[in-house]
C-alpha positions in Angstrom: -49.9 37.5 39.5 -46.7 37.4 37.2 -46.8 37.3 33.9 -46.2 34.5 31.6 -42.4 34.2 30.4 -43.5 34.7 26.7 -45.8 37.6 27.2 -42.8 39.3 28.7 -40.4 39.7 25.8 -42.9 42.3 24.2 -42.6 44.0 21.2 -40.3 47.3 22.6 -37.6 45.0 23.8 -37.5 42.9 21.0 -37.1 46.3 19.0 -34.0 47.7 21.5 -32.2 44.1 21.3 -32.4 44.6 17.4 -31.2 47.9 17.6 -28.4 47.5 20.8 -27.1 44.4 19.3 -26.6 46.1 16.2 -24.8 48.7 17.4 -23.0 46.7 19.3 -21.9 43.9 16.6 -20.6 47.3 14.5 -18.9 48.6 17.3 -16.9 45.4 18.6 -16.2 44.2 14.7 -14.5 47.5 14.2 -12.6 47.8 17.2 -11.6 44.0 16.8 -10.4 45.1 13.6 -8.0 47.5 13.8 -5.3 45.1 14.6 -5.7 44.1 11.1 -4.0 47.4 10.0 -1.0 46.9 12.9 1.7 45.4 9.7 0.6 47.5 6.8 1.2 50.4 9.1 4.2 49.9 10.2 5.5 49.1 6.8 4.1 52.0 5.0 4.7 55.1 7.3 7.8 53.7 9.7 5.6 53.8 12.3 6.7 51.3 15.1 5.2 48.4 16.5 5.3 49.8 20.1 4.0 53.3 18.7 0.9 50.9 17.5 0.3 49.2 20.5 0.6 51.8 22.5 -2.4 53.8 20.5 -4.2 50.9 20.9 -3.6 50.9 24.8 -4.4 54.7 25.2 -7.9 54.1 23.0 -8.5 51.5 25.8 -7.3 53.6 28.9 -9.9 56.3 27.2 -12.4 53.7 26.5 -12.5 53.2 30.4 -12.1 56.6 31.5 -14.8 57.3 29.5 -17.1 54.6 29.9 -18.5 55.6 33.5 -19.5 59.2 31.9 -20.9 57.6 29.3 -22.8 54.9 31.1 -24.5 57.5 33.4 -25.5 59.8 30.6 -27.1 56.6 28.7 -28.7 56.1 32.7 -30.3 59.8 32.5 -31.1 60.9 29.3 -31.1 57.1 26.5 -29.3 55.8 24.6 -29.9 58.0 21.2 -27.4 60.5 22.5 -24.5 58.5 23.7 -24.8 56.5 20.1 -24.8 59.7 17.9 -21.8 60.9 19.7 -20.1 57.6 19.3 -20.6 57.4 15.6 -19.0 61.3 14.5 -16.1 60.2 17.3 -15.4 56.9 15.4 -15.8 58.3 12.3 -13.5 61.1 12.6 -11.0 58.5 14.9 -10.6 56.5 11.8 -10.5 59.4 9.4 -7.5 60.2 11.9 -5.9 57.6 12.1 -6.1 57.2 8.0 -3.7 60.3 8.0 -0.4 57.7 8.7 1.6 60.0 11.6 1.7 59.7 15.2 -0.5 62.5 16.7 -3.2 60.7 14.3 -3.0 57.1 15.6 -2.8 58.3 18.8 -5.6 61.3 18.7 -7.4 59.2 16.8 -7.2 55.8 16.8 -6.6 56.2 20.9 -8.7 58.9 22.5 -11.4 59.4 19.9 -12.1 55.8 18.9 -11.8 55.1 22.6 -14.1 57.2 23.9 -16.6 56.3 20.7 -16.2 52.3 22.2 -17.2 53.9 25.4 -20.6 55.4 24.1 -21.5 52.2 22.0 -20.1 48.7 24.2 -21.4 46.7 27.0 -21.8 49.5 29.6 -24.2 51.5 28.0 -26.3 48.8 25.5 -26.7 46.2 28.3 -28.0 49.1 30.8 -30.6 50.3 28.3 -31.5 46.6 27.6 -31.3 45.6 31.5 -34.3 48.5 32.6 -36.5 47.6 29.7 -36.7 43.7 31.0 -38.4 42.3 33.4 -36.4 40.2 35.8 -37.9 36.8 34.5 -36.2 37.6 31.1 -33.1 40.0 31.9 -30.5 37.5 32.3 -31.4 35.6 28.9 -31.9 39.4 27.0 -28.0 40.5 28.4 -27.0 36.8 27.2 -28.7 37.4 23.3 -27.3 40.4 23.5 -23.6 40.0 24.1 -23.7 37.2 21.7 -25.4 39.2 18.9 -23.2 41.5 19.7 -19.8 39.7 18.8 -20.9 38.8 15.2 -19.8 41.5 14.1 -16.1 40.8 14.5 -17.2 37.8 12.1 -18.1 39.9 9.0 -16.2 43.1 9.8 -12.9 41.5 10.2 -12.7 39.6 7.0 -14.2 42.7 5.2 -11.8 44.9 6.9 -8.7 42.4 5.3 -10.6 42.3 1.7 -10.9 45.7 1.8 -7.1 46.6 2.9 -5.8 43.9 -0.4 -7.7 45.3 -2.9 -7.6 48.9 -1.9 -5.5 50.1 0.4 -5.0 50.6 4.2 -6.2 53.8 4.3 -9.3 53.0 2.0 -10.1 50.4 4.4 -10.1 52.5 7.5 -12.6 54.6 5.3 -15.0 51.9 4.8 -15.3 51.7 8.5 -15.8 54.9 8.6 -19.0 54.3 6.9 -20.2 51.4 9.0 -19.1 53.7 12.0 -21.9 56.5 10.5 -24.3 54.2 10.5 -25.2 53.1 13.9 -26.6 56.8 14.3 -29.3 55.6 11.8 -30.1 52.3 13.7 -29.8 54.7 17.6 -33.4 56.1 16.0 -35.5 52.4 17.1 -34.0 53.3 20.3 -37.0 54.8 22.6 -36.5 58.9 23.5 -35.2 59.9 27.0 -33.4 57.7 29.6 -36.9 57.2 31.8 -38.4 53.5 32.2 -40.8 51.6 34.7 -37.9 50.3 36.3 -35.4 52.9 36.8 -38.0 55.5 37.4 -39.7 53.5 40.9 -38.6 55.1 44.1 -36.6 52.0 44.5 -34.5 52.1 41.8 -33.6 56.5 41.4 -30.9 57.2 38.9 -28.2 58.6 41.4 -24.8 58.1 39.8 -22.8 59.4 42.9 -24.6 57.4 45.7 -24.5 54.2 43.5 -21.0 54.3 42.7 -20.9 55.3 46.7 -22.6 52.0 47.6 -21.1 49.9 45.0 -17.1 50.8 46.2 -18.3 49.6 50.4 -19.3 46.4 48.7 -16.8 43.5 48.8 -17.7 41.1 46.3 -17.7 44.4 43.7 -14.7 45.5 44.6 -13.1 42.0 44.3 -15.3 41.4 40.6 -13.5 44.7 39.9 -9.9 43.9 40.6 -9.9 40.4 39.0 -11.8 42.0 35.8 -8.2 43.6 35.4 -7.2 40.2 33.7 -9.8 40.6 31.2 -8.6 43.6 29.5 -5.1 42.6 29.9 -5.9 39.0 28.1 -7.9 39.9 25.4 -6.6 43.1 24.2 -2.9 41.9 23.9 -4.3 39.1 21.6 -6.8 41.5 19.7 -3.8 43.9 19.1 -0.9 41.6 18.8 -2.3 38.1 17.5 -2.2 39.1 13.7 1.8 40.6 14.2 2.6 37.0 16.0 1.7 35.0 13.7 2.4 36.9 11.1 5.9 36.8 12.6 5.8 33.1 12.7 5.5 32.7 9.2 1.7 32.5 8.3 -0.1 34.7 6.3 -2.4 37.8 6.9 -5.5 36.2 6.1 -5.1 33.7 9.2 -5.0 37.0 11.5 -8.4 38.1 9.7 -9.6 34.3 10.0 -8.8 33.8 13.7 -10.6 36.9 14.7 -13.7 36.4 12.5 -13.1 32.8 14.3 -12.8 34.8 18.0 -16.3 36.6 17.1 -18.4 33.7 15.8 -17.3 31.4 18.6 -17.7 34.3 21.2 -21.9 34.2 20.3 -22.0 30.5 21.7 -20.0 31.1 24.5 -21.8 34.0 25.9 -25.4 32.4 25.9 -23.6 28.9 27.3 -22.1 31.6 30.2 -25.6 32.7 30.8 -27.0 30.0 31.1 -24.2 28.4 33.9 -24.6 31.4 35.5 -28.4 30.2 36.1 -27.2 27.2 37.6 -23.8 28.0 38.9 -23.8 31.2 40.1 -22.0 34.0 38.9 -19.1 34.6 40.7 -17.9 30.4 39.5 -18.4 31.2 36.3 -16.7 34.2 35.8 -13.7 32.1 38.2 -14.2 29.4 35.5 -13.3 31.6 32.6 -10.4 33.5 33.6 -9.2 29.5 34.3 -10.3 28.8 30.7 -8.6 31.1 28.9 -5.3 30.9 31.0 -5.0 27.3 29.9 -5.8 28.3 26.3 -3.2 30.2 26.1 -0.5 28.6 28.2 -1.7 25.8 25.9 -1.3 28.0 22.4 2.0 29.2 23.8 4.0 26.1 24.4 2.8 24.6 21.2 4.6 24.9 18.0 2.6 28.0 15.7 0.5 27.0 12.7 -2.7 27.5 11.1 -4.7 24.7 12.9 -3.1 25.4 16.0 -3.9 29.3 15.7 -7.7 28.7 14.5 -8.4 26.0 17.5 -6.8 28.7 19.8 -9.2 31.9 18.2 -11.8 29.3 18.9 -11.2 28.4 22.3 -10.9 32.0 23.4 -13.6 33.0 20.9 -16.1 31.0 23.1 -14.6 32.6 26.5 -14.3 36.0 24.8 -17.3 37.8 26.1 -18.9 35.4 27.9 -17.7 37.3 31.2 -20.9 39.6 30.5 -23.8 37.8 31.4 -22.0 36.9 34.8 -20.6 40.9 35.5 -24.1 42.0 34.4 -25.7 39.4 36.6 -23.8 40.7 39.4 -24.5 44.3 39.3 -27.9 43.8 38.4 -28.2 41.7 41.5 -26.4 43.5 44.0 -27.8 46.9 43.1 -30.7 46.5 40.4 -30.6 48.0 37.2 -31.5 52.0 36.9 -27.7 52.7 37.6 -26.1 49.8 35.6 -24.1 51.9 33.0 -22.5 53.8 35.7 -21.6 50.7 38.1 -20.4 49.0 35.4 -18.3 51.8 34.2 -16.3 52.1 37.0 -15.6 48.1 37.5 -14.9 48.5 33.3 -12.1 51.0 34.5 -10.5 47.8 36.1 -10.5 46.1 32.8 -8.9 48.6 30.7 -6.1 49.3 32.7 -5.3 45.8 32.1 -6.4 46.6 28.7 -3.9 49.6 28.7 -1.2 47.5 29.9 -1.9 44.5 27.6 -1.6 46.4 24.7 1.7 48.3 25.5 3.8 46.0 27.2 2.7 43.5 24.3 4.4 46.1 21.8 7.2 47.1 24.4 8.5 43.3 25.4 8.7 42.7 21.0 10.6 45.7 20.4 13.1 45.0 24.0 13.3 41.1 23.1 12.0 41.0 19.4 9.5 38.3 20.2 6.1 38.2 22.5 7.2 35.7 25.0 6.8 38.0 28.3 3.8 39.3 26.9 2.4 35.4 26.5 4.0 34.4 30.4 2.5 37.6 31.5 -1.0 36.5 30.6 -1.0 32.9 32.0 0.2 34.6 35.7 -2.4 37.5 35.6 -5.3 35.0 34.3 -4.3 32.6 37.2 -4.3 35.1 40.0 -7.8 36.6 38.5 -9.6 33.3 38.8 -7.7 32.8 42.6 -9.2 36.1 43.5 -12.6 35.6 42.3 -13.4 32.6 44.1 -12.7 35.2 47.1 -16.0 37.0 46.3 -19.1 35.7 48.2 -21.2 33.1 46.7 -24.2 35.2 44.7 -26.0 32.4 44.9 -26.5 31.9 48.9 -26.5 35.6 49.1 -29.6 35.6 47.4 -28.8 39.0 45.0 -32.2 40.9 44.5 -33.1 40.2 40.6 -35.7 43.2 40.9 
């Protein structure tokens, strides 16, 4: 006889959704961040706004890469490791990246703060979260989760901007550097080896290689993985260019620091509102319903004349539509395949999304510094977003498939 709802959120899951959604929270408010330092860069070392954005697109091509390895070593041996090794990559990223030159931003604030988003984002803390719930409760812990896990953009930003006005940029990247060395502390609540009830059943074996195997002959992944190209390429081109834009348009840095504290605290509603549609909607029309979303947000933003209401209700809108494409992708790996292999399945359709990232970031630099505004980059996101929720719709219905939830 199946438990009681309540009786299943016990005491060691409440403890790894602490301890995952703080990691988390630090993790996405520092990355989230670090287009914050984009104009004090550029004006202090002569550094380029294209040299910028394309760091930031090779720490999301290695944030990618990576995330599959990292995903499978969270799937065999916990999540303490992959966490500890995030925190000395981010920290010596930033440390990096501090130094002013080129091989810096792009050693550090690309490959090692990529890889150290790859140990410490949604492919690794929603696997570790997904085999220690039941099935009753998984698709509400992924949902508390992800949200949690955005509020960190809404305190780290704002800090991040304090701390670059009264210090400098480089003492700023430093303080991060601190909140980076922390989540090793906070990895400790997590519980020792990568071993559950759930993954461990003869049903569900940790096998990297034949999941990934299964997961590429399956047509509604492969389709969830193509269109979650748009993803990257949306929200990284605004993470790394928004503050520049409007900065460009004549309002000041705090707004840049505003809107994204705005992107993160708006981003917790909209994930739990996405997991609970999914419920009721499935999740292959919800995920079709937010690359819509956020296409008209910013075809909307684009064509309107740039201030600070019109920026703030924009950080908003895609706030709320930010990460609320992880209770639906989770929902559909979980489904199709179960959970004891979720960090590496979701890895590989994460690739998808960073080489959109990847893109997003440097042709956003590229088409300023050919044209000396962002006007491709903005037309380019309104006709990928557009043919990512066209495609989706092309994946089967989850819902009359009747995904296992096991």
């Amino acid at each position: 006889m199946p438990q009681p709802i309540a009786r299943q959120w016990t005491p060691a899951l409440i403890l790894c959704l602490v301890a995952a959604g703080t990691i988390l929270s630090l993790s996405m408010g520092l990355r989230q961040s670090l287009g914050l330092f984009m104009e004090p860069m550029v004006r202090a070392t002569g550094i380029t706004v294209a040299t910028f954005g394309f760091a930031m697109a090779l720490q999301n091509l290695a944030w990618g890469i990576g995330q599959p390895f990292m995903g499978a070593v969270c799937d065999r041996f916990g999540g303490r490791l992959v966490v500890v090794i995030a925190a000395a990559l981010y920290c010596a990223g930033l440390y990096m990246t501090a130094s002013g030159g080129h091989f810096g931003l792009y050693i550090g604030g690309g490959l090692l703060i990529g890889l150290a988003v790859a140990a410490t984002s949604h492919g690794v803390l929603v696997g570790i979260v997904s085999r220690l719930a039941a099935p009753a409760v998984r698709a509400t812990a992924v949902s508390i989760l992800a949200a949690v896990g955005s509020l960190g953009t809404f305190v780290v930003a704002p800090a991040a901007q304090v701390m670059i006005d009264l210090w400098s940029w480089q003492g700023a990247l430093g303080g991060l550097a601190l909140l980076a060395a922390s989540m090793a502390a906070v990895a400790l609540l997590f519980r020792r080896g990568g071993v559950n009830p759930v993954a461990s059943s003869p049903a569900h074996r940790v096998d990297a290689r034949s999941a990934i195997a299964e997961a590429l002959a399956n047509r509604t992944f492969v389709i969830t993985t193509f269109a979650f190209f748009a993803c990257g390429f949306q929200l990284i081109f605004i993470a790394t260019h928004l503050p520049n834009f409007i900065a460009i348009c004549g309002l000041p840095p705090s707004v840049g620091a505003e809107a994204i504290a705005l992107i993160g605290i708006c981003n917790a509603v909209g994930t739990l509102v996405a997991g609970y549609l999914c419920q009721r909607w499935g999740n292959r029309n919800v995920l079709a319903l937010i690359y819509l979303l956020r296409t008209a947000s910013v075809a909307i933003f684009f064509a309107l004349p740039v201030s600070v209401e019109t920026t703030l209700v924009f950080a908003a809108a895609m706030g709320f539509l930010w990460l609320s494409v992880v209770p639906p992708v989770s929902g559909l790996i979980n489904g199709l395949f179960g959970p004891a292999n979720f960090g590496a399945l979701f890895g590989v359709m994460f690739m998808s999304h960073q080489v959109g990232a990847f893109l997003g970031a440097w042709l956003g630099g590229l088409s300023y510094q050919w044209s000396g505004s962002y006007s491709i980059g903005w037309v380019s996101l309104i006709v990928v977003g557009v043919l990512a929720a066209l495609l989706q719709l092309t994946a089967a219905d989850d819902r009359a498939r009747g995904l296992r939830q096991q």
